[in-house]
Backbone as CSV, one residue per row, in Angstrom:
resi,resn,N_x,N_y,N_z,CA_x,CA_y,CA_z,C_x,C_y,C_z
1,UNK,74.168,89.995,233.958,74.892,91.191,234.319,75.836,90.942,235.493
2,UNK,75.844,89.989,235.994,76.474,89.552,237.423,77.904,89.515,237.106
3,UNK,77.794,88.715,236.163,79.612,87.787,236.287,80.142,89.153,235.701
4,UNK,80.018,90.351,234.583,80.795,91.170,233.981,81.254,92.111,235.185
5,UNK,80.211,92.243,236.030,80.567,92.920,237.311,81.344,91.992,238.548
6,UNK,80.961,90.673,238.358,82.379,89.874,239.348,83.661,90.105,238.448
7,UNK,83.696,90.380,237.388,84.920,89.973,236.615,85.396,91.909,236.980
8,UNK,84.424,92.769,237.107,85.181,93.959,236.736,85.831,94.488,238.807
9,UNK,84.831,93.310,239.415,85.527,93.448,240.833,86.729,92.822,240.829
10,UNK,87.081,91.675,240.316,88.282,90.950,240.105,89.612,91.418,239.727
11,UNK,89.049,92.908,238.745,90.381,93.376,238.099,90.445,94.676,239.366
12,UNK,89.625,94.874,239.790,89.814,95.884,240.549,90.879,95.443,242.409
13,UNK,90.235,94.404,242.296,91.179,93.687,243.741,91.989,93.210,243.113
14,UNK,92.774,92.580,241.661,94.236,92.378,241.796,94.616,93.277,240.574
15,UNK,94.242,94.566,240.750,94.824,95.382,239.716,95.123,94.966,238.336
16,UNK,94.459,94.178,237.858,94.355,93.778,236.304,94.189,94.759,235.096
17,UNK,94.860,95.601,234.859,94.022,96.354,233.546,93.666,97.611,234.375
18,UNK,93.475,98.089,235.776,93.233,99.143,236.611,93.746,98.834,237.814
19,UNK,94.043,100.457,238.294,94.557,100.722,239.588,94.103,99.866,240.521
20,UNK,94.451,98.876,241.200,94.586,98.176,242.760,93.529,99.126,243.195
21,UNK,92.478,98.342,243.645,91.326,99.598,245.048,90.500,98.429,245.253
22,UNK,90.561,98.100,246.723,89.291,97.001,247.466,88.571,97.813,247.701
23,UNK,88.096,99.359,247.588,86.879,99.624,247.677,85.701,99.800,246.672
24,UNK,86.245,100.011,245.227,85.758,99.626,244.058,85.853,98.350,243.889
25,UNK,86.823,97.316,244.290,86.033,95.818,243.878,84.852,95.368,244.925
26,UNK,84.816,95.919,246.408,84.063,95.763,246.999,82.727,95.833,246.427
27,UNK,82.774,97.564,245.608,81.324,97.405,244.836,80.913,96.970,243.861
28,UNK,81.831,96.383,243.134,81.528,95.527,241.840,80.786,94.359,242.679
29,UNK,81.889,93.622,243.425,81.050,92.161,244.007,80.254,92.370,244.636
30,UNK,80.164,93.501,245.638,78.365,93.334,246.235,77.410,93.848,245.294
31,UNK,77.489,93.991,243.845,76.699,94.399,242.815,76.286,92.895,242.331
32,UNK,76.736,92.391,241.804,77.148,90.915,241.643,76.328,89.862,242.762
33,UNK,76.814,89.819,244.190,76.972,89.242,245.052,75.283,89.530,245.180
34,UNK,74.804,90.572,245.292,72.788,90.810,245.000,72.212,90.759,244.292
35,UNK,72.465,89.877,243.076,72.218,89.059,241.960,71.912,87.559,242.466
36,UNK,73.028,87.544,242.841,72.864,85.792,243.357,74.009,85.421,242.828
37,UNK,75.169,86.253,242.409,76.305,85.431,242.167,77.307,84.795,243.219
38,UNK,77.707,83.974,243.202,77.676,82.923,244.604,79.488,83.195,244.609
39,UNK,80.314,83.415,243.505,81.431,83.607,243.472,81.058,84.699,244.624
40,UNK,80.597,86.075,244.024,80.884,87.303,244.648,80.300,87.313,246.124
41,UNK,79.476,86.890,246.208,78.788,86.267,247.583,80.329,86.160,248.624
42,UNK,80.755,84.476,247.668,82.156,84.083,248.682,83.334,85.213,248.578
43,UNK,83.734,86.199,247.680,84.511,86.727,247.961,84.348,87.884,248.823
44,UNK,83.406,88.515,248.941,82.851,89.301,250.162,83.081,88.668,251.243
45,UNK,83.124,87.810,251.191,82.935,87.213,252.704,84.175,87.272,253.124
46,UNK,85.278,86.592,252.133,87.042,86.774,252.343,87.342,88.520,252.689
47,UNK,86.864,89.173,251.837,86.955,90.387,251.754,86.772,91.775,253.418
48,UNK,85.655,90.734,254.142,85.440,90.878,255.280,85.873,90.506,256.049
49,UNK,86.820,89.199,256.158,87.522,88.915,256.854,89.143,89.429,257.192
50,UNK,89.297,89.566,255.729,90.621,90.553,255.733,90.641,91.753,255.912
51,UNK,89.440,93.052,255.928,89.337,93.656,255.902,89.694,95.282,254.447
52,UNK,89.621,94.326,253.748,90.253,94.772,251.997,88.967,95.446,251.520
53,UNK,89.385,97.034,251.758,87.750,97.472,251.347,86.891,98.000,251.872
54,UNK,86.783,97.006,253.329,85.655,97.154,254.137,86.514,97.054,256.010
55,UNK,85.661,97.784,256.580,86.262,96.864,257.941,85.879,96.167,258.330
56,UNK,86.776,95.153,258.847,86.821,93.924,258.991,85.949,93.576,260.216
57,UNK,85.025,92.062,259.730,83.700,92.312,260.125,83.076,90.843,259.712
58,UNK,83.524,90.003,261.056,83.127,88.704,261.110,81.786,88.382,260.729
59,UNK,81.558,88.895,261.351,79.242,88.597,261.145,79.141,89.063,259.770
60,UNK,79.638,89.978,258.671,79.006,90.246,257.449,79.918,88.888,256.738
61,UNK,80.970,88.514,257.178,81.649,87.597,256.845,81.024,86.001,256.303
62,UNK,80.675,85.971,257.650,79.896,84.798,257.849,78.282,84.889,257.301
63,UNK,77.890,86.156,257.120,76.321,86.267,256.610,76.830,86.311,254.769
64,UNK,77.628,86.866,254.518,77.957,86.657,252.535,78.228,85.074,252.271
65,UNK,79.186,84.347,253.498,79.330,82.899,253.303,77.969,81.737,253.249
66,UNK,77.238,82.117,254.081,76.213,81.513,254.563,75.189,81.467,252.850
67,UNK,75.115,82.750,252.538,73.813,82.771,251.499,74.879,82.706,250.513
68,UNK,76.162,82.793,250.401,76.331,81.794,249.194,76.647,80.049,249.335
69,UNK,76.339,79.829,250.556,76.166,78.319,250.514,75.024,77.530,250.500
70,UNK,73.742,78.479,250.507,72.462,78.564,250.060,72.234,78.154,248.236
């Protein structure tokens, strides 16, 4: 169930097929990303750093990077 939900965060952060919104891809990949999908893991982490979604927020940054390098 992971990757259909990284893939449906994917269209949602570059507007693929639906409206542009980092706060709906936000929740696709942290749906994903608490699975153990390691893509969505790392893109949270970008996601936090840029602040796309979420505010921007070194420590969740570095804590999505960390356990997907686990």
């Amino acid at each position: 169930m992971a990757k259909p939900q990284y893939n449906l965060g994917a269209m949602y952060a570059n507007g693929t097929g639906v409206p542009q919104d980092d706060i709906k891809a936000v929740f696709w990949f942290r749906m994903a990303a608490k699975q153990g999908h390691i893509m969505s893991q790392s893109t949270l982490g970008f996601m936090y750093v840029n602040g796309e979604g979420v505010l921007e927020d070194y420590v969740q940054a570095y804590a999505w990077w960390s356990i997907a390098a686990t």
